[in-house]
C-alpha positions, 0 to 999 in steps of 0.5 A: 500500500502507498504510504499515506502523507499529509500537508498542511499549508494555508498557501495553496500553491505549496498545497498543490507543489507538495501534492504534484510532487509527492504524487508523483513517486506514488503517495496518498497525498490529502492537504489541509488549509488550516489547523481546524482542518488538518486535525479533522483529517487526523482524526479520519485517517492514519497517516505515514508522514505530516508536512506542516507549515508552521505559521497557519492562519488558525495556529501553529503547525507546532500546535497540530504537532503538540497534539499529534504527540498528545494522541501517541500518534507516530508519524513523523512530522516535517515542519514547513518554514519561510525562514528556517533561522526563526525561532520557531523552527528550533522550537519545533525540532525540540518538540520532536518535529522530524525535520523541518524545510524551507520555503521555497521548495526544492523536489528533490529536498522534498522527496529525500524528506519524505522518504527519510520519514518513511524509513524512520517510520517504518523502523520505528513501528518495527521496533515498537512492534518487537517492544509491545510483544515482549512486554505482553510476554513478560506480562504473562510469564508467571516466573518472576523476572527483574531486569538491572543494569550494570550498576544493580539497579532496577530497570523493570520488574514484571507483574509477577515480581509485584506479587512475588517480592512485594515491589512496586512501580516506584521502586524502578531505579533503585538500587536492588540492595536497597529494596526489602528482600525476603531471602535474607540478602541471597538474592542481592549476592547471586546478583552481584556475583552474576555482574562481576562474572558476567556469566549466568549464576543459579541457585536452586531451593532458597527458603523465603518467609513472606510478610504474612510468615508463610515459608516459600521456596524459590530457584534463581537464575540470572543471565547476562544483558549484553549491548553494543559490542557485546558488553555486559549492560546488566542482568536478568534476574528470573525467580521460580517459586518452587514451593509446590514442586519441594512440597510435593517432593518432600512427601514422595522422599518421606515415602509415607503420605502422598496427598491424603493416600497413605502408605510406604509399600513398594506398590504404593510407591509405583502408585506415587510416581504414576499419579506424579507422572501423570499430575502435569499431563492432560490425558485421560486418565483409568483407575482400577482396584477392587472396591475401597483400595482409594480410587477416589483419593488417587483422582484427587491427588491427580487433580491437586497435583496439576495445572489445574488444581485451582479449578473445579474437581467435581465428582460422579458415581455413575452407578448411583443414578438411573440412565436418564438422571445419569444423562442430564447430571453430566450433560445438563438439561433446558426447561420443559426437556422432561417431565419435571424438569422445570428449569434449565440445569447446568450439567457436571461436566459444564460445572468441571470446565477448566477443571476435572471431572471424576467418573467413578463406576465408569464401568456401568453407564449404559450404551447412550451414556457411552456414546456421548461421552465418547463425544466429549473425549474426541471433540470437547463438546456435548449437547444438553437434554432438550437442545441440539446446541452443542457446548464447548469444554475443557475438561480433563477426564478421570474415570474408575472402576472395580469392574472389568472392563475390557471383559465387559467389551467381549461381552458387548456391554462397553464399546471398544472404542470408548474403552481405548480412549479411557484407557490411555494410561491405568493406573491399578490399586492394590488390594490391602492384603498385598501391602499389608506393612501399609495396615500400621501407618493407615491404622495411626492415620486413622487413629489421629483422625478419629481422635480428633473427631471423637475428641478421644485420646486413644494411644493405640490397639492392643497387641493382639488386635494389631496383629489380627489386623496385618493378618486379616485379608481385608475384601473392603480394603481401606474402606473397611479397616477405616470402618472398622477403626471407627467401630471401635472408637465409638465402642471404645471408653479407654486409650486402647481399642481391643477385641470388645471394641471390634465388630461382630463380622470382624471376630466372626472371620476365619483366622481372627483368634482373640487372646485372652492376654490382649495387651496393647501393642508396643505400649505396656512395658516395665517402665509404663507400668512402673509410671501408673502405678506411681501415679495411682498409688499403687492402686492397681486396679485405676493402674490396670484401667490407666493402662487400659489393660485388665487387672489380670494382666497387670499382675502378671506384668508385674510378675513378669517384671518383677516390679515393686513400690521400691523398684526404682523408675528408669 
């Protein structure tokens, strides 16, 4: 396109010079008269290049370039002067004028001017094109970034180190030692150990305490800005606040806890790295296990562990609805699509949008349900009850089940090509009984959580209890020993829980053989003894109840330990 130029002159023999000559190498030439004139053609048309004369019977050209300026305009202006040793003509070109030339007018002068124009104008835009897109990319970086010269002070923070730092918009062109830091002054060093070296510098896991004391844990990387022949100008500091990813590491080394599943066995650990693995990838992901081995804490810990935990998780039994209900609970439904379906109803996959949506029992949904949710999983969108308007999402899938469900597509009763898209990648719970050094751990986190609940402060299970729990082969799995914990809690009026505390079922099941010498586990020793009785006074049967053991076996510890008033406590 030819480049759009503007003249602006009360003669109209210099209008109509300029427009001959300027047209003449190809230019959209438009001309005004006066300022009044010229700033309405302004306001119309982007022009490339403004020619004005400075003295016009409405104002000044220095006016029309006052405003130009004002509006942010860029086109370059050329002032057009009778006497070019004036005053004004100086004036001009410290308001930013382009250039200036003078009356009469020379064609070839002119033309240089213009195209001179032209290119600065076309490298100006260039430039300002390369500066507004990165300063939306510092923006939008979520790492806090700082920028310093040579002499470590600020040049320009981003709007994460706002947040991160606690800096503001007043603290460009400080001194970096001089702002309030949260690292202890780390920071301040790596940044002039980067500066004297003039080498990139990082420093991984710095601990931060916020103004609110929260603890963060940050990395640092800072590189070198370099200028005119490659000389360090200054630095670029880049902070990472990697509290999330230490947390998460700190539970997967203790090997204990990950999220709220428990458990140290090694095929819980394959389980940890999986759900890790898995955490940052959006693809849809099958859990398996038989019921009660954690199904649901495993989607919750996918989720937690992702890019998008801070959005909904939302959860659907498939199994606890009919068909027809199942329907418009994921999909949604308008108004008057069924008998009682009085208004319009946002579905859970709608409600799950930017999130996670769960879909435990995935294996009983009927063929419709299959099919469109097939939908969703190739192309995001599905349609509401009642309404042929398809709805865009963008919904991260995880399903679970206790069934089989590849026998189920022999069977015919799941479709295969919905089976292959749930299962692009399993991740298989293991039964109780195949990590049975996990029953300890989960029997203590129980314990401190029913605790609490209760507002009991029960220390532990006898002895015998904890062993007919590890030998126990659990057909409920987790579920099951948290039930049966919690039967024992409600039953429980003293600081150890033992057989008279436990179901029915629980002592009826083959294998379970009860002690007549329940003793609590790990926990009834010479020295515990020793320290109720002192605290009773001797009075063995407060002693006994202290101990939360029977009079029976007290004495016989006694025996046992050869205990007396005199025996001294170690």
């Amino acid at each position: 396109m030819s480049a759009k130029i503007l003249v602006i002159d009360d003669e109209e023999s210099i209008r109509f010079t300029f427009e001959r000559f300027l047209a003449t190498e190809g230019y959209s030439v438009a001309t005004a008269e006066s300022c009044r004139e010229a700033l309405a053609r302004i306001n119309e048309t982007s022009f490339d290049v403004v020619f004005a004369d400075i003295i016009l019977g409405d104002g000044t050209g220095i006016d029309i370039l006052r405003e130009i300026r004002a509006r942010g305009l860029s086109c370059p202006v050329i002032m057009i002067t009778g006497d070019p040793g004036v005053e004004t003509a100086g004036d001009s070109i410290r308001l930013d004028a382009f250039d200036y030339i003078p009356k009469p007018i020379n064609q070839e002068a002119l033309l240089h001017a213009a195209q001179t124009a032209l290119k600065y104008k076309a490298l100006n835009d260039e430039k300002e094109k390369y500066r507004t897109n990165l300063e939306a990319i510092f923006r939008s970086v979520r790492d806090a970034i700082i920028t310093v010269d040579k002499e470590a002070v600020v040049i320009e923070f981003n709007e994460a180190a706002m947040t991160m730092c606690g800096y503001s918009r007043s603290d460009i062109g400080k001194a970096f030692s001089s702002l309030s830091e949260i690292c202890d002054g780390r920071c301040a060093e790596i940044l002039g150990e980067a500066i004297q070296s003039g080498a990139p510098v990082e420093a991984d896991r710095l601990e931060w305490r916020t103004a609110n004391g929260a603890r963060r844990v940050i990395s640092v990387r800072t590189y070198p800005l370099l200028g005119s022949q490659r000389a360090l100008a200054g630095v670029v500091m880049v902070l990472r606040d990697d509290t999330h990813l230490a947390e998460l590491e700190r539970e997967l080394t203790e090997h204990r806890h990950f999220y709220r599943i428990v458990g140290k066995s090694g095929p819980m650990q394959k389980v940890y790295s999986l759900i890790r693995a898995l955490a940052a990838v959006q693809t849809t992901v099958l859990i398996t296990g038989e019921s009660g081995t954690g199904k649901e804490l495993v989607a919750e810990a996918l989720h937690r562990a992702g890019e998008r935990s801070h959005k909904p998780l939302v959860k659907v039994n498939c199994s606890a609805l009919p068909e027809s209900l199942l329907e418009s609970e994921l999909f949604g439904h308008v108004k008057g699509a069924f008998t009682g379906a009085v208004r319009d109803n946002v579905g859970r996959f709608h409600r799950a949008d930017g999130g996670t949506i769960f879909l435990d029992e995935i294996g009983d949904i009927s063929p419709l349900i299959q099919l469109k949710l097939l939908r969703v999983l190739e192309k995001g969108e599905f349609e509401r009850v009642g309404n042929s308007a398809p709805v865009k999402v963008d919904v991260r899938l995880i399903v679970a089940t206790n069934k089989n469900l590849l026998e189920k597509v022999h069977l015919g009763e799941l479709r295969a090509d919905l089976y292959y898209r749930l299962k692009v990648v399993e991740i298989r719970l293991p039964p109780l009984r195949d990590r049975r050094e996990d029953i300890p751990l989960l029997v203590d986190h129980f314990r401190n959580g029913f605790n609490a609940k209760f507002k009991k402060t029960i220390a532990a299970l006898s002895s015998d209890v904890m062993k007919a729990f590890v030998k126990y082969p659990w057909p409920g799995n987790v579920r099951e020993l948290e039930h049966t914990m919690e039967h024992g809690f409600v039953l429980c009026s003293q600081n150890i829980i033992t057989f008279d505390h436990l179901p029915p079922d629980f002592l009826s099941a083959p294998g379970i053989e009860q002690s007549s010498h329940d003793e609590p586990h790990g926990t009834v020793d010479s020295h515990a003894i020793l320290e109720a009785l002192d605290k009773t006074a001797w009075n063995k049967a407060k002693a006994a109840r202290l101990l939360g053991i029977d009079r029976v076996t007290l004495y016989r510890k006694i025996k046992k330990y050869n205990l007396a008033e005199d025996t001294p406590k170690c």
